[in-house]
N, CA, C and O atoms as a printed pandas DataFrame, in Angstrom:
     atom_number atom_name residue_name chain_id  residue_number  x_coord  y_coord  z_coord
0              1         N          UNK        A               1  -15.678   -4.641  -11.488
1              2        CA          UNK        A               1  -16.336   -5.329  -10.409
2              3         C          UNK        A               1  -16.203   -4.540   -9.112
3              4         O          UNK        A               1  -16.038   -5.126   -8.043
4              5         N          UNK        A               2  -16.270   -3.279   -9.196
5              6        CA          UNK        A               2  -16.073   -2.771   -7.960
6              7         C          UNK        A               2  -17.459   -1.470   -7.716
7              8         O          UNK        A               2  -17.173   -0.332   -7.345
8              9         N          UNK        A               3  -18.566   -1.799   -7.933
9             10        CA          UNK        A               3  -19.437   -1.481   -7.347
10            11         C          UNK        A               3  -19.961   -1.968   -6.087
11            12         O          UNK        A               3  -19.532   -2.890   -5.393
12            13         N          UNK        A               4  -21.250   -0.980   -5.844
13            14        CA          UNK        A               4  -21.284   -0.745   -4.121
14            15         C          UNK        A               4  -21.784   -1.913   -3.684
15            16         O          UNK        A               4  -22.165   -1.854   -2.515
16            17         N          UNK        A               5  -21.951   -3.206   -4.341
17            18        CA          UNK        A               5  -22.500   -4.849   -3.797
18            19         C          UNK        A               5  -21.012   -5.043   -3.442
19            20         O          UNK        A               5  -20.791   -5.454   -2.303
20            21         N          UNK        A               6  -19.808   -4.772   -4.366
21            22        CA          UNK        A               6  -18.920   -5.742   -4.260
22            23         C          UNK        A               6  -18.180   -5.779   -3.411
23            24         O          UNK        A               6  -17.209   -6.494   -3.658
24            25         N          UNK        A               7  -18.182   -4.995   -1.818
25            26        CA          UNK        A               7  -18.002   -4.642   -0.898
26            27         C          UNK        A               7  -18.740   -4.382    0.811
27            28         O          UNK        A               7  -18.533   -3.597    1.736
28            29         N          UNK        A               8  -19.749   -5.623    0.528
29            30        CA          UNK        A               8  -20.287   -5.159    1.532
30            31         C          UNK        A               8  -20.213   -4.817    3.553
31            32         O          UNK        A               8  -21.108   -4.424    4.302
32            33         N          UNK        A               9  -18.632   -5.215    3.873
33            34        CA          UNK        A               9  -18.352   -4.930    5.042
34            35         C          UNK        A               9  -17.857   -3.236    5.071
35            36         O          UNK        A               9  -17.962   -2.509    6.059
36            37         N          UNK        A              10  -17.494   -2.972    4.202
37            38        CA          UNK        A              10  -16.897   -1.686    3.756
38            39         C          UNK        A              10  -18.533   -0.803    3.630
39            40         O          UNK        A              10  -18.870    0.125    4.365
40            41         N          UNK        A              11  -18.947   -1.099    3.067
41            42        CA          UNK        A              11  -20.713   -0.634    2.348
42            43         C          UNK        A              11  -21.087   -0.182    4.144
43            44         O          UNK        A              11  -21.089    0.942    4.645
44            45         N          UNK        A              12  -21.310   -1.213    4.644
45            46        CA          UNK        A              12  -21.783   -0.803    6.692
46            47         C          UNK        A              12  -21.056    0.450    6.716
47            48         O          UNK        A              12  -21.580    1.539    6.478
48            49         N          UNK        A              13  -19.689    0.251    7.044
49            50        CA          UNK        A              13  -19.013    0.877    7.504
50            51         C          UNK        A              13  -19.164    2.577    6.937
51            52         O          UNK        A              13  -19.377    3.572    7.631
52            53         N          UNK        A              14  -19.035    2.519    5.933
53            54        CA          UNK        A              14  -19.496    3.881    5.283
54            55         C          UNK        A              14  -20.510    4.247    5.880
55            56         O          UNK        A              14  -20.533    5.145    6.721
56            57         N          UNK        A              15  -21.425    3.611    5.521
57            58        CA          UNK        A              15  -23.042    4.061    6.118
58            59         C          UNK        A              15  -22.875    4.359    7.681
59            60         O          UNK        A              15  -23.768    5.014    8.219
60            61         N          UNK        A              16  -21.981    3.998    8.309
61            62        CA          UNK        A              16  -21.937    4.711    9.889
62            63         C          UNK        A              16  -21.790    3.677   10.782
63            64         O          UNK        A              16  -21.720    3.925   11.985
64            65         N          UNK        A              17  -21.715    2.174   10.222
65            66        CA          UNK        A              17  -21.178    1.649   11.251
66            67         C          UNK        A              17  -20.010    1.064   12.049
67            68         O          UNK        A              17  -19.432    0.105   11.537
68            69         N          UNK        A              18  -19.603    1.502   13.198
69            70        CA          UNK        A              18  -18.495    1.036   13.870
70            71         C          UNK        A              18  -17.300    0.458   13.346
71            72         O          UNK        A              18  -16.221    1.019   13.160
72            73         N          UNK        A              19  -17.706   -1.066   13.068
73            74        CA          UNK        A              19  -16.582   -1.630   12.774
74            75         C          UNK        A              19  -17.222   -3.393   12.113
75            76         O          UNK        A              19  -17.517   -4.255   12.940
76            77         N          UNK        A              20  -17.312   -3.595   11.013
77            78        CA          UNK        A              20  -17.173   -4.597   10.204
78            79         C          UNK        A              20  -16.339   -5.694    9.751
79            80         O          UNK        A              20  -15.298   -5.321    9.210
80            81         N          UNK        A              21  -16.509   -6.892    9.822
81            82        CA          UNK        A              21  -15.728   -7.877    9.614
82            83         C          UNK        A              21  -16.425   -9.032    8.754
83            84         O          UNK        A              21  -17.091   -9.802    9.446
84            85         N          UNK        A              22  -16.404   -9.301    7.405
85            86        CA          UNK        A              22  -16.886   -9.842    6.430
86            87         C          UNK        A              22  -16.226  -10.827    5.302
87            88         O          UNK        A              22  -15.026  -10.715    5.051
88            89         N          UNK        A              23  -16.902  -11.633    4.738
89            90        CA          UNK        A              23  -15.951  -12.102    3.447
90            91         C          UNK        A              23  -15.591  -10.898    2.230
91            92         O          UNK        A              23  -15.992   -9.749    2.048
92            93         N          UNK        A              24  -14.763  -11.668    1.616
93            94        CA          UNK        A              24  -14.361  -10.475    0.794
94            95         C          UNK        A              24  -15.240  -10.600   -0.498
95            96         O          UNK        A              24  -14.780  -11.521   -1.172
96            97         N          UNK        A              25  -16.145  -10.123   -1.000
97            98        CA          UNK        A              25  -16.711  -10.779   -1.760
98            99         C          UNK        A              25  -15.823  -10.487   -3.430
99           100         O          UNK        A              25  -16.858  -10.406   -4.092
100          101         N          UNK        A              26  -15.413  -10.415   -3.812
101          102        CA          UNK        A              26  -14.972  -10.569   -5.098
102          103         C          UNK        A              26  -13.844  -11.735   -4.859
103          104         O          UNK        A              26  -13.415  -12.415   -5.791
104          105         N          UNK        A              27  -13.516  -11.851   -3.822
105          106        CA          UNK        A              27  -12.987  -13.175   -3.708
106          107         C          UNK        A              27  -13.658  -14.233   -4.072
107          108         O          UNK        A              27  -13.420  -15.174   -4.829
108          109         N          UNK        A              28  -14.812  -13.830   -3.201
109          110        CA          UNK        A              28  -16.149  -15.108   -3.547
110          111         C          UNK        A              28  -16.023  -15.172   -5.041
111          112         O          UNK        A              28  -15.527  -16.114   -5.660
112          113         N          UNK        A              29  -16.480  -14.165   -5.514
113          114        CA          UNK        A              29  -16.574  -14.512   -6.913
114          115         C          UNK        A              29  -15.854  -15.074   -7.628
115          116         O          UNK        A              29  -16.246  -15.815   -8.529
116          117         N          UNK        A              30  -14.483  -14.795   -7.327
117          118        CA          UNK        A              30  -13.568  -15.274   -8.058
118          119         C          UNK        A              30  -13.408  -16.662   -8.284
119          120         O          UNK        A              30  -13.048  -17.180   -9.341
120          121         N          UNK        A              31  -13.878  -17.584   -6.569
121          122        CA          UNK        A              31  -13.679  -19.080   -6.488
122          123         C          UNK        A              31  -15.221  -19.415   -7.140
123          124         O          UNK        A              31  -15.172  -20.169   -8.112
124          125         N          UNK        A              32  -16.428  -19.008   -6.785
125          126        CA          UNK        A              32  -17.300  -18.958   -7.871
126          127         C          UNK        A              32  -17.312  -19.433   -9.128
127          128         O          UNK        A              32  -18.077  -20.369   -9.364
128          129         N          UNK        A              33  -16.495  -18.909  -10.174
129          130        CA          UNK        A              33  -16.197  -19.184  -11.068
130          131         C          UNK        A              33  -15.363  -20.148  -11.578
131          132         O          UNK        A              33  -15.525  -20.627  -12.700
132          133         N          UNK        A              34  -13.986  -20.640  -10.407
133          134        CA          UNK        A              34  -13.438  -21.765  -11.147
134          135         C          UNK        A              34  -14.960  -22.969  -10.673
135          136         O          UNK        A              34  -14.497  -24.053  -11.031
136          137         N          UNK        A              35  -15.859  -23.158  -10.316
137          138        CA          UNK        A              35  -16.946  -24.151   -9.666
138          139         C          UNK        A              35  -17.338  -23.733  -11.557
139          140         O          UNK        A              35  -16.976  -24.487  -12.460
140          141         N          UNK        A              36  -17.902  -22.780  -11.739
141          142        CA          UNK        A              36  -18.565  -22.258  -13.015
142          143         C          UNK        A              36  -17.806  -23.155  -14.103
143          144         O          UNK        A              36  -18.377  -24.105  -14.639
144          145         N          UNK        A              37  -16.072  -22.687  -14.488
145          146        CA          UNK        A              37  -15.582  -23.132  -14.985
146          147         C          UNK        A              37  -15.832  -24.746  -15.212
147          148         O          UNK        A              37  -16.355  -25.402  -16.113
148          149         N          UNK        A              38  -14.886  -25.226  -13.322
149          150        CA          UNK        A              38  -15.536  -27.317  -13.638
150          151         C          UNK        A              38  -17.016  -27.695  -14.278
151          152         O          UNK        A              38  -17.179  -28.634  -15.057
152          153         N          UNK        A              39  -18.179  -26.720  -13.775
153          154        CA          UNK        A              39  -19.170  -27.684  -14.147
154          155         C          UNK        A              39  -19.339  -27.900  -15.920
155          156         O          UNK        A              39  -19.618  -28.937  -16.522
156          157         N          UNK        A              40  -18.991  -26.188  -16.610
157          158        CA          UNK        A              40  -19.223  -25.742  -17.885
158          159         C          UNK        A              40  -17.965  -27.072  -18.632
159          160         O          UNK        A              40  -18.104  -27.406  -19.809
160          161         N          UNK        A              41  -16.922  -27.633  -17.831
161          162        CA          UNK        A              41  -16.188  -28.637  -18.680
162          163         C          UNK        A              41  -17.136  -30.192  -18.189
163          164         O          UNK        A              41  -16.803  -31.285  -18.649
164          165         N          UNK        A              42  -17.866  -30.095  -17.585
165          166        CA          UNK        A              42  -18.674  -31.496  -17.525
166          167         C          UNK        A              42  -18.667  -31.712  -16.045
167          168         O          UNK        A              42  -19.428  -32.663  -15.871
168          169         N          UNK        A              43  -18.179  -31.303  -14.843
169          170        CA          UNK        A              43  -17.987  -31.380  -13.990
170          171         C          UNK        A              43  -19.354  -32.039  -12.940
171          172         O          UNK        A              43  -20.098  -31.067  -13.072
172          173         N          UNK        A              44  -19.967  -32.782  -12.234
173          174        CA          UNK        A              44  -21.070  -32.580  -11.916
174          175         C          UNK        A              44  -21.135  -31.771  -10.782
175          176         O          UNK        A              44  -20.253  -32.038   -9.966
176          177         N          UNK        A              45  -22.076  -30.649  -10.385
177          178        CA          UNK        A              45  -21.946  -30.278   -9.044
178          179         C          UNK        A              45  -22.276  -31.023   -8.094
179          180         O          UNK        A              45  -21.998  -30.676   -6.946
180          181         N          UNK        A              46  -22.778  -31.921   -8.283
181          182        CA          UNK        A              46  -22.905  -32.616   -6.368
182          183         C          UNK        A              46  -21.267  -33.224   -6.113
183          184         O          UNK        A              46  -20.981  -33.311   -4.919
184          185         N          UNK        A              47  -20.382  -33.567   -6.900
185          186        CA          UNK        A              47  -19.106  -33.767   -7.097
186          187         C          UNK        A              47  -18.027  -32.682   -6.479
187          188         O          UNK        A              47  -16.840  -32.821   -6.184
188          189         N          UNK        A              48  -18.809  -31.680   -6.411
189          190        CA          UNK        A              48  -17.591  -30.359   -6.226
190          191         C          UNK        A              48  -17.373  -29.808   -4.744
191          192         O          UNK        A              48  -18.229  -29.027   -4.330
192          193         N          UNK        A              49  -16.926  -29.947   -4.393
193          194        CA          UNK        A              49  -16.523  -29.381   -2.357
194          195         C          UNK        A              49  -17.226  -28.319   -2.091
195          196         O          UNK        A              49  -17.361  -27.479   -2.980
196          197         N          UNK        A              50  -17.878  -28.107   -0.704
197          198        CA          UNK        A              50  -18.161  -27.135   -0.711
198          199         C          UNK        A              50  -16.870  -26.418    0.149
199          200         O          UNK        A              50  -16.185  -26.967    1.012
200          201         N          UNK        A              51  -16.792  -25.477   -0.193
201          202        CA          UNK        A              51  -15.888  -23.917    0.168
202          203         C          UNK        A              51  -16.370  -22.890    0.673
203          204         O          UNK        A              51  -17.309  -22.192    0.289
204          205         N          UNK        A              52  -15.413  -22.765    1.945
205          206        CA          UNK        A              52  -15.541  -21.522    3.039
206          207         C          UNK        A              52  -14.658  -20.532    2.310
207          208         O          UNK        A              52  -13.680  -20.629    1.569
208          209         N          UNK        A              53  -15.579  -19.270    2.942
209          210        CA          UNK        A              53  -14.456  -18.149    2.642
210          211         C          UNK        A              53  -13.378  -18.253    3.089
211          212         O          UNK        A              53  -13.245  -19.040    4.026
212          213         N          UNK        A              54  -12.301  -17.568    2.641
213          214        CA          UNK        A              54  -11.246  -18.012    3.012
214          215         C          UNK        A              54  -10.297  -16.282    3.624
215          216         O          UNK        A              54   -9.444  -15.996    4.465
216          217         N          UNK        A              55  -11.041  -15.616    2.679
217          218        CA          UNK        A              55  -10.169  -14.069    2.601
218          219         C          UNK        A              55  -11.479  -12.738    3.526
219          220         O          UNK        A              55  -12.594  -12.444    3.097
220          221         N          UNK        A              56  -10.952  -12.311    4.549
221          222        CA          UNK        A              56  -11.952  -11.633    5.285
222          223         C          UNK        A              56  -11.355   -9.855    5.156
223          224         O          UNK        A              56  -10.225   -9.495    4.827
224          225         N          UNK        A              57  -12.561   -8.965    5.542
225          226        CA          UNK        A              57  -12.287   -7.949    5.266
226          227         C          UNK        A              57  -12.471   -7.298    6.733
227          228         O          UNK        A              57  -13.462   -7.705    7.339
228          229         N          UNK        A              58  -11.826   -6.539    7.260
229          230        CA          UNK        A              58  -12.075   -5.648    8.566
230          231         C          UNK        A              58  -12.218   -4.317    8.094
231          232         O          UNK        A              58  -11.366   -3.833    7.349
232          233         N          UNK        A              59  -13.078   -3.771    8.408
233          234        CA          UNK        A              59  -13.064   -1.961    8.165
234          235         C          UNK        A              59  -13.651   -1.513    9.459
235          236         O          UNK        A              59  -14.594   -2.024   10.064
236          237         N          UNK        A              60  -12.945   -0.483    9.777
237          238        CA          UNK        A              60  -12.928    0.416   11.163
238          239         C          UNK        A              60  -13.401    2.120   10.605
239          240         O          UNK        A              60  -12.741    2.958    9.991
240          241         N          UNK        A              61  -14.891    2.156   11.155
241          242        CA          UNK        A              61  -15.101    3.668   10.616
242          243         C          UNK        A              61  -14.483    4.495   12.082
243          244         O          UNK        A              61  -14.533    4.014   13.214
244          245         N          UNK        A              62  -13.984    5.662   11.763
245          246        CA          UNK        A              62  -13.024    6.049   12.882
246          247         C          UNK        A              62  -14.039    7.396   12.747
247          248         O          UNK        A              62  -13.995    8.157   13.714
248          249         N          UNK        A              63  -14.794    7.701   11.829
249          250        CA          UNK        A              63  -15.819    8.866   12.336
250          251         C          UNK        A              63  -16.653    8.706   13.551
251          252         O          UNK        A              63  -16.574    9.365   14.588
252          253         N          UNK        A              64  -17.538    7.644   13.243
253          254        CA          UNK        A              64  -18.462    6.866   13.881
254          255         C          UNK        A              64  -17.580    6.636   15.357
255          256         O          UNK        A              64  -18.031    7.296   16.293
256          257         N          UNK        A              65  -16.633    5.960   15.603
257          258        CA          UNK        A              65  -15.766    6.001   16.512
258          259         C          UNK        A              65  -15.901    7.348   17.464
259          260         O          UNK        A              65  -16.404    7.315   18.587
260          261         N          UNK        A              66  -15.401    8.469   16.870
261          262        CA          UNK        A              66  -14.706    9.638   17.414
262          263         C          UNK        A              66  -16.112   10.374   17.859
263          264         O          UNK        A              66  -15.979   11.154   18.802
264          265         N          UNK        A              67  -17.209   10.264   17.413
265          266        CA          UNK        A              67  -18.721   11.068   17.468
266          267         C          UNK        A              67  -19.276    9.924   18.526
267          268         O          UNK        A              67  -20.165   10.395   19.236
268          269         N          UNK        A              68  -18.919    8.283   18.862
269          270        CA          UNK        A              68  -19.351    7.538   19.856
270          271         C          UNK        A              68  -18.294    7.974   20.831
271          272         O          UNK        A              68  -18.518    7.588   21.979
272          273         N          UNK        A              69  -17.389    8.560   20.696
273          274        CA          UNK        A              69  -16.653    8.882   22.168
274          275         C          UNK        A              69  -15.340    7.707   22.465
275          276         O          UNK        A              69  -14.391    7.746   23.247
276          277         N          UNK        A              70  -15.815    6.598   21.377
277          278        CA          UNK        A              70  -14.716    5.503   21.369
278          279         C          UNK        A              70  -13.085    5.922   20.912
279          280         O          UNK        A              70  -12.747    6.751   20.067
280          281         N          UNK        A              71  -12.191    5.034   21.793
281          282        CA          UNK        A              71  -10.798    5.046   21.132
282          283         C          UNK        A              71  -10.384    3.178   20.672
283          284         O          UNK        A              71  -10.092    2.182   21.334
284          285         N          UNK        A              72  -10.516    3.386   19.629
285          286        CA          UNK        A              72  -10.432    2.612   19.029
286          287         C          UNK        A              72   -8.892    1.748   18.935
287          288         O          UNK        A              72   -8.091    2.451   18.319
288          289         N          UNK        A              73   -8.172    0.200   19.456
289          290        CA          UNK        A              73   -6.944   -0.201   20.281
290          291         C          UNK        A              73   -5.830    0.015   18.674
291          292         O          UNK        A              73   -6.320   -0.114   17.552
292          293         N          UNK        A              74   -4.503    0.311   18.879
293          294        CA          UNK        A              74   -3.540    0.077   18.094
294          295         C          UNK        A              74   -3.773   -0.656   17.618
295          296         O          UNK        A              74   -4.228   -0.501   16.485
296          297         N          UNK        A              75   -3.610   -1.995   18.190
297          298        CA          UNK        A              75   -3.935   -3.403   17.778
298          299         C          UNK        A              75   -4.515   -3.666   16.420
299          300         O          UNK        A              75   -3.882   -4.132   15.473
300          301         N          UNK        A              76   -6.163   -3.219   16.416
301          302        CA          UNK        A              76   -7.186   -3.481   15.786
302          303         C          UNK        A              76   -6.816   -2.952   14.523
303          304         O          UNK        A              76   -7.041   -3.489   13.439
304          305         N          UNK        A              77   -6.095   -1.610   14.763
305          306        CA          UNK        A              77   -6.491   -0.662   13.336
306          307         C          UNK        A              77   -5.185   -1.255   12.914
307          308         O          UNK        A              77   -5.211   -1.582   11.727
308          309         N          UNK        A              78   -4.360   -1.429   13.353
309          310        CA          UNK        A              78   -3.098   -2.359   12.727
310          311         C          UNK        A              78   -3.843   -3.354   11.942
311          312         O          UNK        A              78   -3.528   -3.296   10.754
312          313         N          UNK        A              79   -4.866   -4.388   12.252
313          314        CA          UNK        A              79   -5.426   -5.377   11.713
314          315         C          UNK        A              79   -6.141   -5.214   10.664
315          316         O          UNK        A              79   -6.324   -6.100    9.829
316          317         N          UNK        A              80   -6.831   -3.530   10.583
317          318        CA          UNK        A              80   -7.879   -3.360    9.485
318          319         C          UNK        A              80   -7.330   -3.365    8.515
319          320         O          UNK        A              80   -6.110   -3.198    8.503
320          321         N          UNK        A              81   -8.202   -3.602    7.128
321          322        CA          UNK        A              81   -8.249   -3.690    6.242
322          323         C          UNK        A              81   -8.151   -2.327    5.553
323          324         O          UNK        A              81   -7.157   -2.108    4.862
324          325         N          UNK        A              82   -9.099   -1.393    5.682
325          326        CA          UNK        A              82   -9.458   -0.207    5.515
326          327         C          UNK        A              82   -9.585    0.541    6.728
327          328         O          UNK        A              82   -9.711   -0.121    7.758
328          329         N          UNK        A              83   -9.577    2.025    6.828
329          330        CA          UNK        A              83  -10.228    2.815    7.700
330          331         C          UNK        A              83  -10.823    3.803    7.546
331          332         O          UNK        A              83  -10.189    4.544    6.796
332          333         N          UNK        A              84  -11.450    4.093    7.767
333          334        CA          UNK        A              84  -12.970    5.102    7.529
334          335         C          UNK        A              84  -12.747    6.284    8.199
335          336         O          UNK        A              84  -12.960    6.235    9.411
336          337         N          UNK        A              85  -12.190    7.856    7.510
337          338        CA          UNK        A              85  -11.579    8.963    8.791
338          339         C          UNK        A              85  -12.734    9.821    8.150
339          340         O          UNK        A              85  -12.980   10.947    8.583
């Protein structure tokens, strides 16, 4: 499950942009499936909660950064997820 859908804040970021902040999507999927699971045991869906993401992804491209002239804070890249050099 780790093709180039299954990542799409990371996917921007590659492609050149700045700085991304997204769900994680194989997370998604993952809660996805226990919903899959309840309904496939009889579950009805209008019965089932709806659910926020819960797990987020930050990626900091630091190319894109350094070619915009940006310095990008301690802070942030402490926070990322990934970083993009």
């Amino acid at each position: 499950m780790d093709s180039a859908r299954d990542h799409f804040p990371r996917d921007y970021a590659e492609a050149g942009l700045l700085i991304t902040y997204g769900p994680s999507l194989p997370d998604l999927y993952r809660r996805a499936a226990g919903h899959v699971a309840r309904i496939l045991k009889g579950a009805k869906p209008a019965d089932l909660p709806v659910k926020q993401p819960t797990t987020f992804e930050l990626v900091v491209n630091l190319k894109t950064a350094k070619a915009l002239g940006l310095t990008i804070p301690p802070s942030v890249l402490l926070r990322a997820d990934q970083l993009i050099e």
